[in-house]
C-alpha positions in Angstrom: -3.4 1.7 11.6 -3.9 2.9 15.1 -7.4 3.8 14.5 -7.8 0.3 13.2 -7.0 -1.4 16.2 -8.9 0.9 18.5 -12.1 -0.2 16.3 -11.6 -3.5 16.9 -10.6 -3.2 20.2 -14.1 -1.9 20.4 -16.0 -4.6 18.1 -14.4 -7.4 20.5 -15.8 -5.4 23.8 -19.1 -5.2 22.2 -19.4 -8.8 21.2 -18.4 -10.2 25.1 -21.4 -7.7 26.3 -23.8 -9.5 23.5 -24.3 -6.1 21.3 -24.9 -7.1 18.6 -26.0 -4.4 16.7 -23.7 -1.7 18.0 -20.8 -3.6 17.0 -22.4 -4.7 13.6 -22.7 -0.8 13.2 -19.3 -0.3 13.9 -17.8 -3.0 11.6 -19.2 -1.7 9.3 -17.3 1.7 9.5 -14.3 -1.3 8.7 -12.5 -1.5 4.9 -13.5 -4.9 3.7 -9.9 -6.3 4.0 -9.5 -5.6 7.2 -13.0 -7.2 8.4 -11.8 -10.3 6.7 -8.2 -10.0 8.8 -10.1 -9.6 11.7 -13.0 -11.9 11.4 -10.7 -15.3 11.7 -9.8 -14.3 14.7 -12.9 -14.2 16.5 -14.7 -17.3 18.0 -16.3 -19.7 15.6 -19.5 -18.8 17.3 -18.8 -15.1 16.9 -17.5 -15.3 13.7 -20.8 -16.7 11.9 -22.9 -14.5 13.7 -21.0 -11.1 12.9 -20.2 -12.4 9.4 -24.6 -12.9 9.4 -25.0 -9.6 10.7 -23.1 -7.6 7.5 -24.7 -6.4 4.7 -24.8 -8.4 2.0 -23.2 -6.4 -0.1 -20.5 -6.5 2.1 -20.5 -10.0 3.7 -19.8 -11.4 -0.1 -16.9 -8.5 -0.1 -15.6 -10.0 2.8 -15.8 -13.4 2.0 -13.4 -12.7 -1.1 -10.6 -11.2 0.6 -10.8 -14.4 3.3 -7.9 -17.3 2.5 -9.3 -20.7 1.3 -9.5 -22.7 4.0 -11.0 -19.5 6.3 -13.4 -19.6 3.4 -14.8 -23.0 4.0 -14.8 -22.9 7.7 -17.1 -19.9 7.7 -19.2 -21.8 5.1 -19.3 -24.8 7.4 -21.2 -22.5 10.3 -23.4 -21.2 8.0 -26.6 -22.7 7.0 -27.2 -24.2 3.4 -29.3 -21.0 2.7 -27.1 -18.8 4.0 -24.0 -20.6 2.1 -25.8 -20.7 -0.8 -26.9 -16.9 -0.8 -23.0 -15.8 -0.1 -21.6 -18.3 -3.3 -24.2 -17.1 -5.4 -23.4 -13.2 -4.6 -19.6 -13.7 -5.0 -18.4 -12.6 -8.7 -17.9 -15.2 -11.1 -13.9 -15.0 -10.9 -13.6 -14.9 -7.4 -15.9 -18.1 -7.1 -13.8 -19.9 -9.3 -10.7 -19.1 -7.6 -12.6 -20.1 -4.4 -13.5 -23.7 -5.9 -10.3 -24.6 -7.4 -8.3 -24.2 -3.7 -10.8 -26.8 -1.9 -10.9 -30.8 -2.0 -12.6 -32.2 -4.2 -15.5 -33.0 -2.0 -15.7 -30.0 -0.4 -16.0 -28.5 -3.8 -18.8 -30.7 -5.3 -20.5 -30.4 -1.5 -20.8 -26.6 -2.5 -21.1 -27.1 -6.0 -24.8 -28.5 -5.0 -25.7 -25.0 -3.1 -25.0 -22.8 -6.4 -28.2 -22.3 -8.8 -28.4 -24.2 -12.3 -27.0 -21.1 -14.1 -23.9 -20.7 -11.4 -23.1 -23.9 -11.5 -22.9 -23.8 -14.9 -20.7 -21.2 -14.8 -18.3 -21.8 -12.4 -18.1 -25.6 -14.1 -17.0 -23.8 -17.3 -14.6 -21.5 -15.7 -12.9 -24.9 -14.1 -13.0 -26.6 -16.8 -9.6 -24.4 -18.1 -6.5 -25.6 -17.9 -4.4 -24.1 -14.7 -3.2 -21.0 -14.9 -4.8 -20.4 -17.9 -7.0 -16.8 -18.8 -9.9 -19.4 -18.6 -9.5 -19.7 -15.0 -9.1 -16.1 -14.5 -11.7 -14.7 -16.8 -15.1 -13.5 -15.6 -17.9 -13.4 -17.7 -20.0 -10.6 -16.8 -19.5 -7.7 -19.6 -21.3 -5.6 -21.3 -22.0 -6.2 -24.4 -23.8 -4.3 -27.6 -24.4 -4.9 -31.3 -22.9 -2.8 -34.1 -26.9 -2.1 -35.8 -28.0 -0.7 -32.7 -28.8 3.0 -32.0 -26.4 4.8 -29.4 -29.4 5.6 -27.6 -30.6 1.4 -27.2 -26.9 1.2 -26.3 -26.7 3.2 -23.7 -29.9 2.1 -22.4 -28.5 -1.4 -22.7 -25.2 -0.6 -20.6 -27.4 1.3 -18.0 -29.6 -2.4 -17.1 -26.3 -4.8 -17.6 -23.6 -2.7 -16.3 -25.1 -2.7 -12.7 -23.6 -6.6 -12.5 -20.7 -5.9 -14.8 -16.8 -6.2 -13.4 -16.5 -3.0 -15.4 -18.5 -0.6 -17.4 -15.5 1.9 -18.5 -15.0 -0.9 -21.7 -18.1 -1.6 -24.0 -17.8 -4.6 -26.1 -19.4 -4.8 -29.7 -20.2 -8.6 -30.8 -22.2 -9.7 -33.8 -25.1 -12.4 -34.1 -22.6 -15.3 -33.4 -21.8 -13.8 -30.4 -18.4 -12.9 -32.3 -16.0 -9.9 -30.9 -15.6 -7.1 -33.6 -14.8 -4.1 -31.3 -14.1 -2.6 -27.9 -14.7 0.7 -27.5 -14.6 3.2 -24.2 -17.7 4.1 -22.8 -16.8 7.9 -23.6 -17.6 7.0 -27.0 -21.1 6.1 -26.3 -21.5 9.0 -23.7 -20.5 11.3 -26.4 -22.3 10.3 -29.3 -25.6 11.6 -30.9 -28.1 9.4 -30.0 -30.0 8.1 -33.3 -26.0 7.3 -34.3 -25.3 3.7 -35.3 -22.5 1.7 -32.9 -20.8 0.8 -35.9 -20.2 4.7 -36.9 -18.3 5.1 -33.8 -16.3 1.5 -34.5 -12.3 1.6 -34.8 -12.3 -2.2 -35.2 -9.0 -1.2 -33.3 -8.9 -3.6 -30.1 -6.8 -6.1 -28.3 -8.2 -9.9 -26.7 -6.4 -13.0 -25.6 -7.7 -16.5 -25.9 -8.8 -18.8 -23.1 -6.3 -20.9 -23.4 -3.2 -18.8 -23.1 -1.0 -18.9 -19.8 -2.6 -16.1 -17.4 1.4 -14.6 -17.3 0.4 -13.2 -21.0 -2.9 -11.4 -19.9 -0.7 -10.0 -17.4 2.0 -9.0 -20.0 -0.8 -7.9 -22.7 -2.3 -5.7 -19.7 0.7 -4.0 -19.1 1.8 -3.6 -22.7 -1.3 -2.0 -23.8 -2.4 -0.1 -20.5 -5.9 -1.7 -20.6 -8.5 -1.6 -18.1 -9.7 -4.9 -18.7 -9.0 -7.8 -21.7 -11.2 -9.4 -23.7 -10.9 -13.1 -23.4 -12.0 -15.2 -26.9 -12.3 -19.0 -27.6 -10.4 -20.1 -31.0 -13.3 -19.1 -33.1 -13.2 -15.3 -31.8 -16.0 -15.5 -29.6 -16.6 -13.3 -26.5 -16.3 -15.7 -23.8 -15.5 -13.2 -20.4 -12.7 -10.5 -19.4 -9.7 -10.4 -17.2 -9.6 -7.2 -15.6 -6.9 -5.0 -14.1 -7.2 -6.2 -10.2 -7.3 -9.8 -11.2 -4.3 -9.0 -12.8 -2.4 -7.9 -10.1 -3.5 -10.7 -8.1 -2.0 -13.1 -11.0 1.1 -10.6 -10.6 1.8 -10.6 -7.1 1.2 -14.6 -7.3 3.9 -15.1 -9.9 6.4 -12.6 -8.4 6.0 -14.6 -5.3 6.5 -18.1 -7.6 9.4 -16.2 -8.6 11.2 -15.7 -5.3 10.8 -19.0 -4.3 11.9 -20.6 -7.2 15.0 -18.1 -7.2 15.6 -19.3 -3.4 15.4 -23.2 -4.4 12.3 -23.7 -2.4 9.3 -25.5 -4.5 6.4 -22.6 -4.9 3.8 -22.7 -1.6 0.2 -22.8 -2.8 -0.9 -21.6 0.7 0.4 -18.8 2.4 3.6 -19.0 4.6 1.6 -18.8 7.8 -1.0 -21.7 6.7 1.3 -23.9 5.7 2.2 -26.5 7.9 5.9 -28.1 9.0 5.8 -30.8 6.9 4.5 -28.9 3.8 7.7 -26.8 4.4 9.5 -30.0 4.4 8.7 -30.8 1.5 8.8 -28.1 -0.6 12.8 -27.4 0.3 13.9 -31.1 1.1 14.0 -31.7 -2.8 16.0 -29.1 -3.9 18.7 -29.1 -0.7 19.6 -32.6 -1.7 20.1 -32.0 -5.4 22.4 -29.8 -4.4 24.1 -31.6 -2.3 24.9 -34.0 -5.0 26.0 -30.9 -7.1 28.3 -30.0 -4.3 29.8 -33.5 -4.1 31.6 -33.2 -7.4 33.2 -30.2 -6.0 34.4 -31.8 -3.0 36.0 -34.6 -5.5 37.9 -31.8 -7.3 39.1 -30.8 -4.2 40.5 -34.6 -3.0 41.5 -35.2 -6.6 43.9 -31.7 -6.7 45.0 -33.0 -2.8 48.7 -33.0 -3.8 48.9 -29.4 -5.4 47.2 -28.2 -2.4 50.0 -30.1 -0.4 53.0 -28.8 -2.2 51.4 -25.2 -2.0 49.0 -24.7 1.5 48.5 -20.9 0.0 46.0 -22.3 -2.5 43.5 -23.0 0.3 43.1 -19.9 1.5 41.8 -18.4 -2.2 39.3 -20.9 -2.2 36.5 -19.5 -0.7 37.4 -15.7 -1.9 37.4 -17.4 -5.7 34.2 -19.7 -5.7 31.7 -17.3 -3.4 33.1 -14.3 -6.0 32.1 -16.7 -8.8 28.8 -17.1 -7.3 28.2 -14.2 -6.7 28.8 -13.1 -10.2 26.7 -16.0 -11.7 23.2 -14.6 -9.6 24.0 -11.5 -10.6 23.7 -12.5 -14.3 21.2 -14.7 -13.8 18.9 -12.6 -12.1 19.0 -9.9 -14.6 18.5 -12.7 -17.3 15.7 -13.9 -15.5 14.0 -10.6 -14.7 14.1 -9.2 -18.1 12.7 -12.5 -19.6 10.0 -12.4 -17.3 9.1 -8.6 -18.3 9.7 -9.5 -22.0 13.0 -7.7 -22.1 14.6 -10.4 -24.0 13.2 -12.7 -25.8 14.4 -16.7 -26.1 15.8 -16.5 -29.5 17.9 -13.5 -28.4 20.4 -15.9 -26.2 23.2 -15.7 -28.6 23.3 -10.9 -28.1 23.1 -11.7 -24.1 25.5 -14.0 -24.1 27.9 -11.7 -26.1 26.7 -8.8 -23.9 27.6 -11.0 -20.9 30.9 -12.2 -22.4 32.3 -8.4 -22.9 31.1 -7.9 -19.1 32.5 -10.7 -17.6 36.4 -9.9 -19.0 35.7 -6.4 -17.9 34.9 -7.8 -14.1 37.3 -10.6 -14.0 40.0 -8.6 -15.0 38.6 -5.7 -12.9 38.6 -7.9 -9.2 41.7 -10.1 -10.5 43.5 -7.0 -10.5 42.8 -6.1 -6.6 43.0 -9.9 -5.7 45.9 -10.1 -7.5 48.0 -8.2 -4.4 46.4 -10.2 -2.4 48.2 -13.3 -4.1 51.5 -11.7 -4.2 51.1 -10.8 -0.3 50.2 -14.3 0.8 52.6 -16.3 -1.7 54.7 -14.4 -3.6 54.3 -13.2 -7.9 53.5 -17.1 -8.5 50.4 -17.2 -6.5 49.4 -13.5 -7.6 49.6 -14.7 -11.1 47.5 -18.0 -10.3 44.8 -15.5 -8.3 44.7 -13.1 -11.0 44.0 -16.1 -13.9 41.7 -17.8 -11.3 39.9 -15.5 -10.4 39.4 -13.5 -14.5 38.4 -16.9 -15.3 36.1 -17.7 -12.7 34.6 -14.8 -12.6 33.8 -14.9 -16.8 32.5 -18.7 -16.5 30.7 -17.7 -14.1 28.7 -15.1 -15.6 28.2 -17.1 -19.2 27.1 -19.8 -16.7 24.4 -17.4 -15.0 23.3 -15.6 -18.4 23.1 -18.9 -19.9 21.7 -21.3 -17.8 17.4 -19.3 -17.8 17.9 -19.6 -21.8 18.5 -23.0 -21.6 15.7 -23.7 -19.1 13.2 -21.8 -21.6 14.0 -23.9 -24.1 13.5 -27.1 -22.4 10.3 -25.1 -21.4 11.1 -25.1 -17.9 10.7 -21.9 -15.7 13.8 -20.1 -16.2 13.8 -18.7 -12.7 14.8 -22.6 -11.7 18.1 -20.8 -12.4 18.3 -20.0 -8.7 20.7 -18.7 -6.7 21.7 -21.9 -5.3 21.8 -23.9 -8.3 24.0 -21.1 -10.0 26.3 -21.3 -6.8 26.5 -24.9 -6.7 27.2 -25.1 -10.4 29.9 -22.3 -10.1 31.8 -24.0 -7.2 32.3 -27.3 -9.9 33.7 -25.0 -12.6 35.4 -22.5 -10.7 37.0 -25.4 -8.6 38.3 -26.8 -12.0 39.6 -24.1 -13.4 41.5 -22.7 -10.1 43.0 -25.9 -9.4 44.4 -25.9 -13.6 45.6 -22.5 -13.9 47.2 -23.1 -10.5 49.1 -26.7 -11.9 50.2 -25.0 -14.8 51.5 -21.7 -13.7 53.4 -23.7 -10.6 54.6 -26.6 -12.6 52.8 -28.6 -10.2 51.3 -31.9 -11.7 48.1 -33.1 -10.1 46.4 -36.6 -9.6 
């Protein structure tokens, strides 16, 4: 990283002297993703003419790794040609991923610098649903036909595979375009020549259709340790593949989804440091309110039980130590619900074993931490208030955990994202019940009536 900033230290000193070429030299001793850190950070006059003087293999590199709205500045400084010559070099995925973050003008204004044939494309790839394999598929493959000879295979892969997204995967399609086989270049490598594709055929192979959320090519990925996935429309065609790094891509995206969902905060399309204060607003102001309106039935426990706390001031100083533990105990549970539903783990029709696996958990803990509260109760009011701390807190702490294992099933069936279940919706939800069932156990074991 040092060694990084001394080169660019050293790219910056060349531009202000006008140097063009020794610093174009010296970018290009740069990885790609750290030219396309750097390059935003350069004067809009500097930055179109370093990002002219790359390579263009490695200007249409760069242009990939840049965020959105970096992306169509840099476009804005170019000419048409040059525009047009870095859109059309960019893979077929990344172009589409490009697209889909702009305006809608900007994106037809660009649409018009692509050729016939990549417009084409990159219209069909939009044309997906969101978040669909559609979006994230790319269409260049190679692809052979089961009559052939290994020897017009191989000569076939050696012409195509030079603008393939991968070559280590061959796929075998009939007439109608049809996918009947994907098979590891090894194979072909290996095989006499005069052989037939089909001799080598397993007819063993996995794909996904278009249409399927991109979570599931993720998932499939994974499963099956594939390199790349075959995407198919409804009738088994061919139609592109998803490979490996678009798949951590989609990955790291959801994860991200994930933690802001699990931290009540609305997902950010743009990054943290592009988004602006009133995008912020918005994505938190919605969920801070609903659970403000949660919190208010707690509050109206607490003025409804005013007399019990009265007649016994003890009571108020469990509160906190009863509903954060409560909490607590809910996100724990929901968390793990939500993590293992996400990797597959459990499936939605297997609610009713986690929420007996989270039953026999949550008497073990509650009875576990009413046990060391329970002195706790005794010390600050006598056997009485142990015995209300003890129950209180047993119960609480078993609610609580039902609550939290329960709660991401419930979502998933209402087809919601179960990681909605977040932290603060599990807390605010726990201080109602816990609240309720403190202030009960603590009227009947005192023989104090509420109201």
């Amino acid at each position: 990283m040092e060694r990084l900033g001394i080169k660019k230290n050293e790219v910056n000193e060349l531009l202000l002297w006008k140097k063009w070429a020794e610093a174009r030299e010296l970018f290009r001793e740069l990885p790609a993703p750290d030219i396309a850190d750097f390059l935003p950070d350069l004067d809009k006059a500097d930055r179109v003419l370093m990002f002219r003087l790359l390579p263009r293999p490695l200007a249409s590199e760069v242009f990939s790794y840049l965020e959105p709205k970096k992306k169509d500045d840099l476009l804005g400084g170019l000419t048409e040609e040059e525009a047009r010559r870095v859109l059309a070099e960019l893979s077929p995925d990344d172009r589409t991923n490009f697209f889909e973050e702009l305006p809608g003008e900007a994106t037809q204004r660009l649409l018009n610098l692509l050729s016939p044939e990549d417009r084409k494309e990159t219209l069909q790839l939009l044309g997906f649903p969101d978040h669909s394999v559609g979006r994230l598929m790319t269409p260049d493959y190679v692809a052979v036909r089961a009559d052939w000879t290994i020897g017009r295979a191989l000569d076939h892969i050696r012409v195509r595979g030079k603008n393939s997204e991968t070559v280590n995967v061959v796929y075998v399609v009939d007439s109608s375009w049809k996918l009947i086989d994907a098979l590891d270049l090894r194979r072909f490598v290996l095989a006499p020549t005069e052989q037939s594709v089909a001799e080598i055929m397993d007819h063993l192979f996995v794909s996904i259709s278009a249409l399927e959320d991109r979570e599931k090519a993720v998932s499939t990925i994974q499963h099956y340790d594939l390199v790349a996935l075959p995407v198919v429309d409804s009738q088994g065609v061919l139609l592109g593949i998803v490979t490996v790094d678009d798949v951590l891509d989609v990955a790291q995206e959801e994860a991200t989804e994930d933690f802001h969902r699990v931290a009540a905060v609305v997902p950010l399309k743009a990054s943290y440091r592009e988004a602006g204060l009133w995008s912020l607003f918005r994505k938190r102001i919605g969920w801070l309110t609903g659970l403000i309106l949660v919190n208010l039935a707690a509050s109206e426990i607490i003025a409804f039980h005013e007399e019990l706390l009265l007649s016994s001031i003890a009571l108020v100083f469990f509160i906190p130590l009863l509903i954060a533990t409560g909490g607590n105990a809910g996100a724990q549970s929901a968390t793990l619900m939500i993590r293992a539903m996400a990797t597959g783990d459990l499936k939605p029709d297997q609610w009713l074993w986690a929420a007996g696996k989270e039953l026999a958990l949550g008497v073990a803990l509650g009875l576990t931490l009413g046990f060391l509260t329970w002195f706790l109760g005794v010390y600050r009011g006598g056997l009485g208030m142990g015995m209300v701390v003890f129950l209180a807190m047993t119960g609480i702490v078993l609610v609580s955990n039902l609550i939290g294992a329960g709660l991401p099933f419930l979502l998933s069936k209402l087809r919601l994202d179960p990681a909605v279940a977040s932290s603060p919706l599990i807390t605010s939800v726990v201080d109602v019940a816990g609240l309720s069932i403190y202030f009960s156990i603590a009227g009947l074991v005192l023989g104090i009536e509420t109201g």
